[in-house]
Structures are given as structure tokens and as C-alpha cells.
C-alpha positions as CSV (number, residue, x, y, z in Angstrom):
1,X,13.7,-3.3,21.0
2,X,11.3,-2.3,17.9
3,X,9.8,1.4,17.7
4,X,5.8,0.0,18.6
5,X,4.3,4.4,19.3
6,X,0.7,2.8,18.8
7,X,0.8,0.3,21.5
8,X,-2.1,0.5,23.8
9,X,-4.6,1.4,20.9
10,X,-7.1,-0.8,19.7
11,X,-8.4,-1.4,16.1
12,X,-11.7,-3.5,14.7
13,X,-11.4,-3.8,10.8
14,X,-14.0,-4.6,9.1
15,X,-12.8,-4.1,5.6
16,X,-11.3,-6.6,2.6
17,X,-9.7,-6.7,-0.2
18,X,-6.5,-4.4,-0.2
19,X,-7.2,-0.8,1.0
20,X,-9.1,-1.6,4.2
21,X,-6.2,-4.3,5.4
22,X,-3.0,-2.5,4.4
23,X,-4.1,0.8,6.6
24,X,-4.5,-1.6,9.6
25,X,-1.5,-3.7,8.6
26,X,0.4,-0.3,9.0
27,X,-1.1,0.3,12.5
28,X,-0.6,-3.3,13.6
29,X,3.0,-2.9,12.4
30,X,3.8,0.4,15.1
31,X,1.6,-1.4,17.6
32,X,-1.6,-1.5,17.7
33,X,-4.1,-4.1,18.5
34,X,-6.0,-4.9,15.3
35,X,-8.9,-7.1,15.6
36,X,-9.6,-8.8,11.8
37,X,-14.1,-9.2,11.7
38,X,-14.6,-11.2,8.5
39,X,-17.9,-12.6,7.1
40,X,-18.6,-16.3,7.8
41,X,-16.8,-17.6,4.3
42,X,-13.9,-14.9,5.0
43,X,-12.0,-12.0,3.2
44,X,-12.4,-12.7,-0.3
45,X,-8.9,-11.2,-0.7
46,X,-7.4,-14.8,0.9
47,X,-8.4,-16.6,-2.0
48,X,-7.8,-13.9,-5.0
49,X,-4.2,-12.8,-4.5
50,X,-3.1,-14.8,-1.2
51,X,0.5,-13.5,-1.0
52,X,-0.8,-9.8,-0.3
53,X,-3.4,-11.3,1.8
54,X,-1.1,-12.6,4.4
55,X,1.5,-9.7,4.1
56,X,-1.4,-7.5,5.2
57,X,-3.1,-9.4,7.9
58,X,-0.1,-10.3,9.7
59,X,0.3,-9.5,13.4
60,X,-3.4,-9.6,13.5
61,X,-6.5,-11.5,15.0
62,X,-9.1,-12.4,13.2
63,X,-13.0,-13.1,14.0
64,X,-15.4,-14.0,11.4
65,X,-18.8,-12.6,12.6
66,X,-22.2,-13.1,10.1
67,X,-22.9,-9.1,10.8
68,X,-26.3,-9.7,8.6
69,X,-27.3,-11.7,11.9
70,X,-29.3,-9.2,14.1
71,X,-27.8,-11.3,16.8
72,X,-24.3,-10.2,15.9
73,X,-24.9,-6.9,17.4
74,X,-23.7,-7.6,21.1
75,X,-20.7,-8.5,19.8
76,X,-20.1,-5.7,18.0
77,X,-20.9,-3.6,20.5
78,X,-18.1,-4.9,22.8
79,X,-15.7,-5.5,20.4
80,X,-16.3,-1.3,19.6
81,X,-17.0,0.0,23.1
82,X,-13.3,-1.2,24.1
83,X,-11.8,0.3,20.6
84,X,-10.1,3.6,19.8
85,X,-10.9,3.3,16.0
86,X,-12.9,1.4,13.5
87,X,-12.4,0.5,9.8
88,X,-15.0,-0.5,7.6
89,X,-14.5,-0.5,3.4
90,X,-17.9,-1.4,2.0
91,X,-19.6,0.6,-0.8
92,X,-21.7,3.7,0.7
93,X,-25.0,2.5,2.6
94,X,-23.6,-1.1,3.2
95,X,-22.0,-0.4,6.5
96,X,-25.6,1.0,7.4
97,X,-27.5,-1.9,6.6
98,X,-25.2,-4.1,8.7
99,X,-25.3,-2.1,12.1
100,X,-21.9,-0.9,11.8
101,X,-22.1,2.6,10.2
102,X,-20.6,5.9,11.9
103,X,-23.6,7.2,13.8
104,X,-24.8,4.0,15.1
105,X,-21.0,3.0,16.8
106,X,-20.7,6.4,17.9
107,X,-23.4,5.8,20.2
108,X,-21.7,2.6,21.5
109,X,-18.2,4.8,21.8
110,X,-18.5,8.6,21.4
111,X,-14.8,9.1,21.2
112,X,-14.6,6.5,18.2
113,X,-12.5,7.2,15.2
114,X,-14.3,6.1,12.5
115,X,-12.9,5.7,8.7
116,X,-14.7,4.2,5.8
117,X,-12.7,3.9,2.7
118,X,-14.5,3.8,-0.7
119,X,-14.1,3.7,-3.9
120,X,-14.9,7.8,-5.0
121,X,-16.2,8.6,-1.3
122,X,-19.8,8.9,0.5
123,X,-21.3,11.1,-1.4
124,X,-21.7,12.8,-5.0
125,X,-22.8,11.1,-8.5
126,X,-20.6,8.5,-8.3
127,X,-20.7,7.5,-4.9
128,X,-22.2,4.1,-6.1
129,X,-20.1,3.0,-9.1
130,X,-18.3,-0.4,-8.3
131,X,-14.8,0.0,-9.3
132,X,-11.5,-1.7,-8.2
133,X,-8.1,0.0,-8.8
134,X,-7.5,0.0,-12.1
135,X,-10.3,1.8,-12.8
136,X,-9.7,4.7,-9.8
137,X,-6.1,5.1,-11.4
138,X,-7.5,5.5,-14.8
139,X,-10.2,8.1,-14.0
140,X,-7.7,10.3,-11.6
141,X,-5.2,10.4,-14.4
142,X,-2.6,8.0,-13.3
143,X,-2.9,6.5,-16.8
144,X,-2.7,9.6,-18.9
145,X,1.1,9.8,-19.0
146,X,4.1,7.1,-19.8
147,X,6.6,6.1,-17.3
148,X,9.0,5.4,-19.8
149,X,10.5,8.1,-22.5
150,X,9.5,5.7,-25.2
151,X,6.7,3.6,-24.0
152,X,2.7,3.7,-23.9
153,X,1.3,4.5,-20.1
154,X,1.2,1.5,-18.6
155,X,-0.2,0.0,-15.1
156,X,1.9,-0.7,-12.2
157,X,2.6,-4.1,-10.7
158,X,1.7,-2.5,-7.5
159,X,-2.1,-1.4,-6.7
160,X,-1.4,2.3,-6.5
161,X,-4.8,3.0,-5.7
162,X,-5.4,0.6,-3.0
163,X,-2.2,0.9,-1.3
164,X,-2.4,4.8,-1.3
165,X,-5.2,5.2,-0.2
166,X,-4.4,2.7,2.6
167,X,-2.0,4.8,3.5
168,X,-3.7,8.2,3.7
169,X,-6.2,6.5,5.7
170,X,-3.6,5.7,8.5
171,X,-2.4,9.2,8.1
172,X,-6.0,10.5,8.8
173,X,-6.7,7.8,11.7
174,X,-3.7,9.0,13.3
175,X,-4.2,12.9,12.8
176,X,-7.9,12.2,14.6
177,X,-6.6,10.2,17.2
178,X,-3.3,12.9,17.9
179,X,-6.6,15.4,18.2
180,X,-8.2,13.4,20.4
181,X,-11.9,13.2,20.2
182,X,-14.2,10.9,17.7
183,X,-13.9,12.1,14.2
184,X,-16.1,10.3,10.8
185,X,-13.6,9.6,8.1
186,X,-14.3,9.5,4.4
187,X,-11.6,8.0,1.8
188,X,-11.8,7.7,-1.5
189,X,-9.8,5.6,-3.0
190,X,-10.1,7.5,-6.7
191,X,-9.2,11.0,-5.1
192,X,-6.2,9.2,-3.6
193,X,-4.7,8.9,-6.6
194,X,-5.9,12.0,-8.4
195,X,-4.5,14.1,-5.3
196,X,-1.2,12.2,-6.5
197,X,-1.6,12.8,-9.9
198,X,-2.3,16.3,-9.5
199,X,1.0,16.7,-7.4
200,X,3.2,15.0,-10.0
201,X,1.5,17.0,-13.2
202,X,-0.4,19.6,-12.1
203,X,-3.9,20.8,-12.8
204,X,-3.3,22.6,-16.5
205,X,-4.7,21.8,-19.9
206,X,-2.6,20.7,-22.0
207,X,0.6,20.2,-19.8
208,X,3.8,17.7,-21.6
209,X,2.9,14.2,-21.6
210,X,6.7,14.3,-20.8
211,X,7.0,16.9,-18.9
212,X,7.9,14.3,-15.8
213,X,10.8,12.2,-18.0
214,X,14.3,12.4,-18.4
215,X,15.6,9.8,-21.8
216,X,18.7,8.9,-19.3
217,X,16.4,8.5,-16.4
218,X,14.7,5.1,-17.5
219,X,14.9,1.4,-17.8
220,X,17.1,-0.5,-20.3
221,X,17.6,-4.3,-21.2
222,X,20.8,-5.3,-20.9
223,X,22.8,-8.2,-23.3
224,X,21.3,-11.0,-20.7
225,X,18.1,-10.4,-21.1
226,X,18.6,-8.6,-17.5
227,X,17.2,-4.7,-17.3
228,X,19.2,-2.2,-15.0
229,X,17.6,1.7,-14.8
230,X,19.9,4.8,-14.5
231,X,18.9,7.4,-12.4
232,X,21.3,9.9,-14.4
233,X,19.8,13.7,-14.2
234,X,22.7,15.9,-12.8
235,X,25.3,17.1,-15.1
236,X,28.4,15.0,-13.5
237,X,26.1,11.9,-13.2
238,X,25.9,12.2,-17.1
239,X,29.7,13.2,-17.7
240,X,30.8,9.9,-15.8
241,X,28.3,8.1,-17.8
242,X,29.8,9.1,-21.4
243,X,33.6,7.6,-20.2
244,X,32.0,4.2,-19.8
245,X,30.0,4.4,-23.1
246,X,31.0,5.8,-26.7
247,X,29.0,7.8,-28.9
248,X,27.4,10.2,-26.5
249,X,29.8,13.2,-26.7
250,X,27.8,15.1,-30.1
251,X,26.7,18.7,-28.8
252,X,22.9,17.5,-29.2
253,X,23.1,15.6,-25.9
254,X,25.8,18.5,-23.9
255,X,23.0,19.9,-22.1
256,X,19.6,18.1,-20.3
257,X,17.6,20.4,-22.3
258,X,19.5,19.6,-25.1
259,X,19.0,15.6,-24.3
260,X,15.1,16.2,-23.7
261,X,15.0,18.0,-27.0
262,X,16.8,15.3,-28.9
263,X,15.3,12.7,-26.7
264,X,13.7,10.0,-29.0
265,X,17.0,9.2,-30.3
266,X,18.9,9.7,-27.6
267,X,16.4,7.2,-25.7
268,X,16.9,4.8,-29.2
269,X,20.7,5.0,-28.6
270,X,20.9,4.3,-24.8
271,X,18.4,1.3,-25.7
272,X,21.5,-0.6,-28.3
273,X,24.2,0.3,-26.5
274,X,22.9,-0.9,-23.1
275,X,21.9,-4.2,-25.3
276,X,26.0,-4.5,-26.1
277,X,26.8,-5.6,-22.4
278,X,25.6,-8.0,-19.5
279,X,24.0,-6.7,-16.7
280,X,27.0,-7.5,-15.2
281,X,29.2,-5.7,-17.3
282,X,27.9,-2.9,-17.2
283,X,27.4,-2.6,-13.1
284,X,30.7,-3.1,-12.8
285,X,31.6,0.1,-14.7
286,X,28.6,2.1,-13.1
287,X,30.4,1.0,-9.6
288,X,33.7,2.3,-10.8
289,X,32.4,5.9,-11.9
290,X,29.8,6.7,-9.8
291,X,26.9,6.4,-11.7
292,X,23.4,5.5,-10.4
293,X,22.0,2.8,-11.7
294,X,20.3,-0.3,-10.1
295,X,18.9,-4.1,-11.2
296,X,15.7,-4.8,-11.5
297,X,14.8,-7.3,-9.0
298,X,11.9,-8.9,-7.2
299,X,11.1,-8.1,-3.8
300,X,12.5,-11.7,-2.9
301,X,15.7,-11.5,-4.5
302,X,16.0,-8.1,-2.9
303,X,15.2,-9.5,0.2
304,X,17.7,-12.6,-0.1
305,X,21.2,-10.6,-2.1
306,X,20.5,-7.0,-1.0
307,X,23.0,-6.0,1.9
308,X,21.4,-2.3,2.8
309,X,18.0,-4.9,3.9
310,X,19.9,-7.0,5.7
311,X,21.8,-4.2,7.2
312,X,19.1,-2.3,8.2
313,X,16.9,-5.7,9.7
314,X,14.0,-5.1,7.0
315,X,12.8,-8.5,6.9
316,X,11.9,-10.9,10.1
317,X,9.8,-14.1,9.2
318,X,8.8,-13.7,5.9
319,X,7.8,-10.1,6.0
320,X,8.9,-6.8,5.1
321,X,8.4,-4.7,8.2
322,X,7.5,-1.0,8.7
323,X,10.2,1.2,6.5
324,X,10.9,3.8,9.4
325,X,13.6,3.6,12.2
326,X,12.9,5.8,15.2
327,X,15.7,6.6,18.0
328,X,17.9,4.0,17.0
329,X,15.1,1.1,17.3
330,X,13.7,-0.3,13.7
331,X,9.4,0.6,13.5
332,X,7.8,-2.6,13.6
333,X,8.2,-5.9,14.5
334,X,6.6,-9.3,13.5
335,X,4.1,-10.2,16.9
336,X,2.2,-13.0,14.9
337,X,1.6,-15.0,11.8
338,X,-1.0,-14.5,9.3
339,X,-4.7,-15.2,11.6
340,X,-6.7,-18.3,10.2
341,X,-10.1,-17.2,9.5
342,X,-11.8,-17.0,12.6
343,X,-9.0,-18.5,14.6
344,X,-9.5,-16.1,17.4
345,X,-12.7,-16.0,18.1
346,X,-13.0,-17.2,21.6
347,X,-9.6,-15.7,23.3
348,X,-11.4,-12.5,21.9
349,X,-14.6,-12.8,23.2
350,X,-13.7,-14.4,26.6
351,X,-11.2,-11.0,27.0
352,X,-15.3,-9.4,26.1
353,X,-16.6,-11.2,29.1
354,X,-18.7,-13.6,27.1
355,X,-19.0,-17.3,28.8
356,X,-18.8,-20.5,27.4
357,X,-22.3,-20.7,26.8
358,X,-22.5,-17.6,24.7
359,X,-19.5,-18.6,22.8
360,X,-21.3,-22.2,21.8
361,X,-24.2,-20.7,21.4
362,X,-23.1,-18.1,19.0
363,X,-21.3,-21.2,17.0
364,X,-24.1,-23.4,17.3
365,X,-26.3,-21.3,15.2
366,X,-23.7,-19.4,12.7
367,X,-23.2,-16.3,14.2
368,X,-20.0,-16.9,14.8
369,X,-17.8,-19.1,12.0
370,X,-14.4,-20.8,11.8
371,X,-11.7,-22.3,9.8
């Protein structure tokens, strides 16, 4: 039996992209009933990076609904009377224009929880700047500082941003529904990141670009071409780490203040002598004295040689499912594929109460699209 808390609640997302999709991809994955609107062509995010696409909108239904159509309204209208919470990520005003903004579905469902996510929120200067995640990380200071002791700032693989914020908005939607009455939600995606860049560096002038690094707490390429990171910060971590390597004993590296101080060449040295050994080499002596380290993988070789995943049952079909266990039962659980756009269309609006006559109808002249 899976750990499913949200079952029972019911979600219409109208939102794209990244943000928008992985908050309801969390609530699908404890639960609840998410119901994917799209525009007529679809989500633009199943055509510009399809793997996320999918990994987000699974366990979901999706109907694609041309919400410019005045006609669209009495769907809408259902599909938000019978919901406990409503998604929408479209720059400020948009949601507005299309019938779907907070005020207007409130009076369809007063007990509606309501979250728009945006780029730097609903309101101030620049509440109308397009952006996409590169640039909220950059302006919130998740660029300023390096993530290696001897490297530039660089940008994540991940869309720290995006997925963030995706996450504090299922935090919020959660908090408003524990409260229990309708609540207007504003995210921005560019305050997501600065609250986290604030936690991790603070709010001083000035402060250590390195303040946040440790030189034996870093990434290293290894003899194969293979790069394995060491996690070493407490003192015996770094005493088991000087019997498998030579050359580390000088006084100028006896102490972590001592290693931060001397840290450029310390960082130089770890760099050659982690180049003298395989990856392999040198995991087999981190194994034998205790010594944190790990490979760098991808998620799918993690996913296919990593025992603690299959151990803990964090994959089914494809997909990585919800990272929390609850009483013994694993959150999350994969209930269906990825949706095909529009593919639900009419099972949802027959469980609306619409006939067959509306359903054509709607087809017939656009209002409602498919695959």
C-alpha cells in the first residue's frame, strides 16, 4: 500500500512549462486528482524538453480547452466548482483575460485555493518582465558564488528556479487547504530562489564568495576520466583520508581553518593526486576507511546500479516517485502514464454531466481539441 494523504482532493492546472506542472506532479504523486487544461496545440513544455515533460505530467489527465473561446467558460466552471484548488502560471493579467483569474473562480467555488506562480510575482516594477529560470537565479543571487573551490559560478543542470518554486507552491497549496477556507496565492519564481540564496549566504555586503566551501568538500576527476566528490569536513573524515593518500600530512592542512587558509593549493593538490587513480581505485580505498565520497552518475545509471533505490522501491515504470516514506508505506505511487494531449477530454466531461451532444459540439467547432 503507497502513502496517497491527498486522495479525495481535486486539482485543475492550468499552467506549462516547469513550475506550474512539477507543484501538481507533487500533489498527483500523494494523491490527488489533477486535471491537466492545455491550449488547443498543448503544453509547449512537450515539445522543448519532453523527458521533464512526462516526468511531470504523469498520473495525470489532460484536457486541452481553447480558454480564449468565450464558449469555454461552462467548462470551466464545472471543472472549478467540483475542485479544491486551482493552478494557473501565466504572466500577471493573462489569467484575467482568459476568465480564469482568482476573483472570477472564486465566485464559481468560494472555498477555492487559488495559486498563480510567476516569474517575480503579481505586483511591483517588475511584475511584467518575461524571464525563464536562468534569469530568476541570476537576479536572486544564485549565480554570485562558485560551487566549486576553484571554479567560476556556474548553472545547474537542474532548473533551480522552476523546481523550487514548484515546490513552495505545494507547500503553500497545502498550508491553505490544512486551514481550510479559499486563500489567493502569489509565487514568484525569482523570490524562490533569492529566499534560498539568502538562507545559504545571508543578507550582508560583502560576505566570502567562499564562505559556503570546503577545498576537500568538492568534485575531482579521477585517472578514467570518471569524477567521484568527497564529502570530507569533520576532522576523522579527513585523518582516514591522509592514510589512503600521501602528501597531506604538512601542518598547513592539520586543521580546516588551516586547509581553508591554504585552500588553492590544497584544492591544486587533491585535483593531481585524485588524477593518479581510477575511479575505481580509489572507491575501493574510500570503502575500506570510511571516507565519504560518491560517483558521479546520471539519474539512470542511479536508477539501474544503485542498491539503496532499489531497496527503498524508488522507481516504478519509468519514474522516480515521491522521496518520502510514511508509516512504513513508500509516498507515491505510479496511477497512470504520461496523458496524451487532450486524451481525456470526454471521461472528464461526462463525470461533468455534459451529453454527447455537448461533447461533439464543443469538438465540432474547436473548443475542445485533441491528439
Amino acid at each position: 500500500m503507497s502513502w496517497l494523504p491527498l486522495g479525495g482532493v481535486r486539482v485543475v492546472d492550468f499552467s506549462m512549462f516547469v513550475p506550474g506542472p512539477f507543484c501538481s506532479a507533487i500533489l498527483a504523486d500523494l494523491g490527488a486528482e489533477v486535471i491537466k487544461v492545455e491550449p488547443p496545440r498543448g503544453d509547449p513544455g512537450r515539445g522543448y524538453v519532453p523527458v521533464q515533460f512526462g516526468t511531470e505530467n504523469r498520473n495525470k489527465r489532460s484536457i486541452a480547452i481553447d480558454l480564449k473561446n468565450p464558449s469555454s467558460g461552462k467548462i470551466v466552471e464545472k471543472l472549478v466548482s467540483r475542485a479544491h484548488v486551482a493552478v494557473e502560471g501565466f504572466r500577471p493579467g493573462v489569467a484575467k483575460r482568459l476568465g480564469i483569474d482568482y476573483e472570477t473562480l472564486k465566485k464559481v467555488n468560494p472555498q477555492l485555493v487559488y495559486c498563480s506562480i510567476s516569474g517575480y510575482g503579481q505586483n511591483g516594477p517588475w511584475k511584467d518582465r518575461p524571464g525563464h529560470d536562468v534569469n530568476y537565479v541570476a537576479a536572486a543571487g544564485g549565480l554570485a558564488f562558485p560551487g566549486q573551490w576553484l571554479k567560476a559560478p556556474t548553472r545547474s543542470s537542474l532548473p533551480v528556479a522552476d523546481m523550487a518554486g514548484g515546490a513552495f507552491a505545494a507547500i503553500a497549496i497545502l498550508s491553505a487547504l490544512h486551514a481550510g477556507r479559499s486563500a489567493q496565492l502569489d509565487l514568484s519564481l525569482f523570490e524562490s530562489v533569492f529566499f534560498m540564496a539568502a538562507m545559504r549566504h545571508g543578507l550582508e555586503a560583502g560576505a566570502d564568495p567562499r564562505a559556503h566551501l570546503f577545498p576537500v568538500n568538492d568534485v575531482f576527476e579521477c585517472a578514467d576520466g570518471q569524477r567521484l566528490t568527497l564529502g570530507i569536513l569533520e576532522e576523522h573524515f579527513w585523518d582516514n583520508f591522509k592514510r589512503c593518500a600521501p602528501g597531506f600530512d604538512g601542518d598547513e592542512y592539520s586543521t580546516d581553518a588551516k586547509r581553508r587558509a591554504h585552500g588553492d593549493a590544497l584544492s591544486a593538490l587533491l585535483t593531481k593526486t585524485l588524477k593518479d587513480k581510477t575511479a575505481g581505485d580509489w572507491i575501493e580505498l574510500f570503502e575500506k576507511n570510511d571516507i565519504p565520497y560518491d560517483l558521479c552518475v546520471t539519474p539512470g545509471e542511479a536508477a539501474a546500479r544503485n542498491p539503496q533505490l532499489k531497496e527503498r522501491k524508488a522507481t516504478s515504470g519509468g519514474f522516480a516517485l515521491f522521496p518520502v516514506w510514511a508509516d512504513g508505506r513508500r509516498g507515491g505511487e505510479l496511477r497512470g502514464g504520461v496523458p496524451k494531449l487532450g486524451e481525456h477530454a470526454r471521461e472528464i466531461l461526462v463525470e461533468l454531466g455534459f451529453d454527447d451532444a455537448e461533447i461533439a459540439a464543443y469538438f465540432r467547432d474547436g473548443i475542445l481539441a485533441h491528439a
